[in-house]
N, C-alpha and C positions, 0 to 999 in steps of 0.2 A: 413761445406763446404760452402764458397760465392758462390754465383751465378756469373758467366763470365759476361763477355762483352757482349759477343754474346746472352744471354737471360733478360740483362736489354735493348737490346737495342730494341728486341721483342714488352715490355711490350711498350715502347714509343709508337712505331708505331700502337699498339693498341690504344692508349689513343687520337691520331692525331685527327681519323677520330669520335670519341666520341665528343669532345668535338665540333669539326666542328657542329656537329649536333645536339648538344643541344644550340650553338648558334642559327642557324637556326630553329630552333624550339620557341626559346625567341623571334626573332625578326619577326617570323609568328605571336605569339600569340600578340606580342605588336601589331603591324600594325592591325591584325580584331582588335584588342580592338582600337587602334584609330581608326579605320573605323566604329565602333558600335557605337562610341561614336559621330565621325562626323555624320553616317545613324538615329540616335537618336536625335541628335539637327536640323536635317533638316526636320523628322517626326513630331517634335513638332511646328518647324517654321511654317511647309506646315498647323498643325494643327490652329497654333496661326491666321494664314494669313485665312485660309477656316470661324474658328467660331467666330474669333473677329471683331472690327469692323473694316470697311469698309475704302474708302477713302471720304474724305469730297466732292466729287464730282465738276463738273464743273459749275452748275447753281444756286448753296448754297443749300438750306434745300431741295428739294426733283429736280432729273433728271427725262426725260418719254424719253422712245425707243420704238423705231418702229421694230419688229422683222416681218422679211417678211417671210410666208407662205413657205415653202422649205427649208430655212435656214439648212447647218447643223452645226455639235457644236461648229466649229472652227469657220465658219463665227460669230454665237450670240456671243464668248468670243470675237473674236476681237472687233467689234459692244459696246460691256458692259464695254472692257474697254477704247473705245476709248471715250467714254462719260462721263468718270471716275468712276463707277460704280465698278470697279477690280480692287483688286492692283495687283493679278498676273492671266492673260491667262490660263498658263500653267496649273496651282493649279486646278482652275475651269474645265480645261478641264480634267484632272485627277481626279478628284471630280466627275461628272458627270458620267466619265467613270465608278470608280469604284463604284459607287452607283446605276447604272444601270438608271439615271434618263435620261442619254444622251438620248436611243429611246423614251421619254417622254417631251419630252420639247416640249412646243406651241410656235405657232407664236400669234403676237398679238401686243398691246399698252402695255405697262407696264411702271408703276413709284415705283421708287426704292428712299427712304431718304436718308440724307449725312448720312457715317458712317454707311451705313447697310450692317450685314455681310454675306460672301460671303453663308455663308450655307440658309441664308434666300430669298435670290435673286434667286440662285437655287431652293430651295423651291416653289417661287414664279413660275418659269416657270415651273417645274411639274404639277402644281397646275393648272395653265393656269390662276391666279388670276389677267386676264385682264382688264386697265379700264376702268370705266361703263359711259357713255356720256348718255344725259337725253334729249329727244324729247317732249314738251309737245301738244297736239294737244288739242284745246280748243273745247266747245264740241261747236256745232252749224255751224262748217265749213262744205262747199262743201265738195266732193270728188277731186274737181282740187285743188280747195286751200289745202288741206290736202297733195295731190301728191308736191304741190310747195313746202313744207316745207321740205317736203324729199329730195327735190332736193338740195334746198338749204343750205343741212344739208352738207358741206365738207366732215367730216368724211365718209360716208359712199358711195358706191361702185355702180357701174349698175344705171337704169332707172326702178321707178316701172309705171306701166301701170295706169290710174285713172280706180280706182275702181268702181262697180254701186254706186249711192248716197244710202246713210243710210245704209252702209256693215261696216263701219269703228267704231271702240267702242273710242270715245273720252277720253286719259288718258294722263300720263306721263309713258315714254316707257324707258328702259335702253337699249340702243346701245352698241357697243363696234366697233373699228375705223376699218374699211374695210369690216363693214359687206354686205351685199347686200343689196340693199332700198327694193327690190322686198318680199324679206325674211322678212324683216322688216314690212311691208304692212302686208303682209302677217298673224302677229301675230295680229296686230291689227283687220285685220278682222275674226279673230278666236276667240278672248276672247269677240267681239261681238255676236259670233255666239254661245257662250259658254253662254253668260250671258242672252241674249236673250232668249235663249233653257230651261233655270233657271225660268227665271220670266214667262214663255207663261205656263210653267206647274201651277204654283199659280196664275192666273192670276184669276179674280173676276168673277162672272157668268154674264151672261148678255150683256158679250160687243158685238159689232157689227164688230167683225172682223172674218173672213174666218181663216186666217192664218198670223204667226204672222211677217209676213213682212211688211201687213195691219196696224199692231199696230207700225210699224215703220214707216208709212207714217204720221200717226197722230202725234208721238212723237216728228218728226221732223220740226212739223209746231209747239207743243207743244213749243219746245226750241228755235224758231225763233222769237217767241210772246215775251219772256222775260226773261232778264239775271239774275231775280231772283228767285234763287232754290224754296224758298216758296211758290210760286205762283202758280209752273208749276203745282201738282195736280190740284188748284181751276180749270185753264184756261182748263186742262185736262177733266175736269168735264162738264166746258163749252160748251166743243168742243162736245164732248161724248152725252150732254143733246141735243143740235142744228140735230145731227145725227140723235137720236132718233125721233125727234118730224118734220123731214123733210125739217129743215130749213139751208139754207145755209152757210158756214162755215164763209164765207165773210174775210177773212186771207190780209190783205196785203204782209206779207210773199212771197204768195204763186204765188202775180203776179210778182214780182221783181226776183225769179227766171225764171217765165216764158219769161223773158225779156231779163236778165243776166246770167241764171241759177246762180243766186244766188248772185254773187258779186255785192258789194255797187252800188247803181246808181250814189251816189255823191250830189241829188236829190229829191226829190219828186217825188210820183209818179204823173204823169200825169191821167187827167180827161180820155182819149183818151185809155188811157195803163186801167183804169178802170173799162171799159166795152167793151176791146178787147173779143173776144172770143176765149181761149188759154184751152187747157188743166189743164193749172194748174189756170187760173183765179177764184177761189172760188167764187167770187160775181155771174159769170157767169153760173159757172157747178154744177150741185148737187154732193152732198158725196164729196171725197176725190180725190186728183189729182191721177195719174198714177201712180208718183213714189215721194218716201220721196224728199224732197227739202232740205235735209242739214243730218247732222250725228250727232243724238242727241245721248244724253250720257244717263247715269245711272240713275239719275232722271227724266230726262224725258220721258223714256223707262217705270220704274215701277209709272208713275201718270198716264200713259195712260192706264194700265195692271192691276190697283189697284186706281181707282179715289175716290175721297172722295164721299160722297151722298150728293148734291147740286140739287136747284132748277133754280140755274142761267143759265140766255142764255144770258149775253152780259157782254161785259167789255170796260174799255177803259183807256187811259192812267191819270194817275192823278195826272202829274206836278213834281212828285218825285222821277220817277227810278221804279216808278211800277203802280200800276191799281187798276181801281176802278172798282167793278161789281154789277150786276141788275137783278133781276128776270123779272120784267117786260121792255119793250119798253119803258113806260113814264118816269119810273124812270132811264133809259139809256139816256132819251133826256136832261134828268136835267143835268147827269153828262157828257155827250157830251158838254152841253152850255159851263159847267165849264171848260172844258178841250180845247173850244174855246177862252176863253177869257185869260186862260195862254198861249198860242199860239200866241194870240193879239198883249198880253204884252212882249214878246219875238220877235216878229218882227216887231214892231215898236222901232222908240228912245223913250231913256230915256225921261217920263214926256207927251209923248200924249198922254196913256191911260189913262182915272181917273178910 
């Protein structure tokens, strides 16, 4: 027996909506497979663009940006790539986000090479690897000269106050651009007070100071006598032996602050400024002025804390950038003549001295 009309026509209508559906079914799985395949080449791009390198930047081998204090992510990406630092905003900002670095990123200076990539520049602001600008303060300055150098440092931020004299530890300091001057002072008179705090515990038996702020006054006429490290124990020793045996410090040093506090006269001093009666005139006052006359540093600090054992009480200059010393008065006048008649031959012309 055939099957009718009426039930091959059944089986069609069955097969219609089959087949409709396994179309639709082929042309779902096509489209996610091209869409896997396009979310797959744009995860690799976003990767290629995050860990490769960089763009060659706008200023050639290395850019610096200035990231201000508040910034949030959006502002630094635009900022990074308006400098050419980024090749894509977006990436970075997606980066950040999903690395959780985004609540971590500093403000600050930063310099970024041509070609560096994007995962390293983010690294970089996690990190806060800001950079480091270098203050040297040379030892033997005032406290105002020390404050002018701050000032006149750009980089940095506020007004510091002048410090007492001889608080300040003469070094080379790392800054970084917007810090506070005041902040900055600040360190400096703490690795003073650290180092200070060091050497006053080993310090030699015998010395004639109360407290070691005392040993900072001496230190500081110590490093005003002479710009050679070597020296500063002997002149130390000097100084130290004149104390002991009652005799005056006699510093010129120490009236040229009383005059200037401290800055160049430009000058000589004067016979008149020689036997003013000043606080810090040494020819005039017994022992040690009031307070340090300059901010001696590291060697000058332990030749006064640690002096060599000398029998010398005088010294004087001898023609070459440093000094000659004397146990005795007669043998100071010998080397005093000497140290006239270089003086002679430097202020007269060439050819009247014989």
């Amino acid at each position: 027996m055939t099957p009718g009309p009426r039930r091959a026509s059944r089986k069609s209508a069955r097969a219609k909506p089959l087949t409709a559906l396994r179309r639709l079914l082929v042309g779902l799985f096509s489209a996610a497979a091209t869409f896997g395949v396009v979310l797959l080449l744009a995860v690799l791009w976003a990767f290629w663009i995050f860990q490769g390198p960089g763009p060659a930047t706008h200023e050639g081998q290395a850019t610096t940006v200035v990231l201000r204090k508040g910034a949030g992510l959006p502002e630094i990406a635009a900022n990074l790539q308006r400098v050419g630092v980024l090749r894509s905003r977006s990436i970075f900002v997606a980066a950040a986000q999903l690395t959780g670095a985004a609540r971590a990123l500093k403000a600050g200076e930063y310099e970024f090479t041509a070609r560096e990539p994007m995962a390293s520049v983010l690294d970089q602001l996690k990190a806060g690897r800001v950079v480091r600008h270098q203050i040297t303060i040379p030892e033997g300055l005032t406290s105002d000269e020390v404050v002018d150098i701050l000032a006149d440092f750009s980089g940095l931020a506020g007004v510091a106050p002048t410090p007492p004299e001889g608080s300040i530890l003469p070094e080379t300091y790392a800054v970084q651009r917007g810090e506070d001057r005041a902040a900055v002072l600040r360190r400096m008179m703490d690795a003073r007070d650290k180092l200070l705090t060091s050497l006053w515990e080993k310090r030699a038996e015998g010395l004639p100071f109360k407290t070691p702020e005392e040993a900072v006054i001496l230190a500081s006429i110590v490093e005003k006598e002479t710009g050679l490290a070597s020296e500063r124990p002997r002149i130390a020793a000097v100084f130290l032996n004149r104390l002991a045996r009652g005799i005056r410090l006699e510093s010129d040093p120490t009236i040229i602050y009383g005059i200037s506090r401290g800055r160049p006269l430009g000058r000589g001093i004067r016979q008149s400024e020689l036997v003013a009666q000043t606080p810090y005139n040494t020819y005039r006052i017994d022992g040690m002025p009031p307070t340090p006359i300059s901010n001696p540093g590291r060697a000058a600090l332990a030749a006064v804390l640690d002096p060599p054992k000398t029998d010398e009480l005088f010294f004087v200059a001898d023609g070459r950038g440093g000094h000659v010393f004397a146990a005795s008065f007669a043998q100071h006048q010998v080397n005093v003549k000497k140290w006239r008649v270089v003086e002679a031959k430097r202020a007269a012309p060439e050819g009247t001295v014989k």
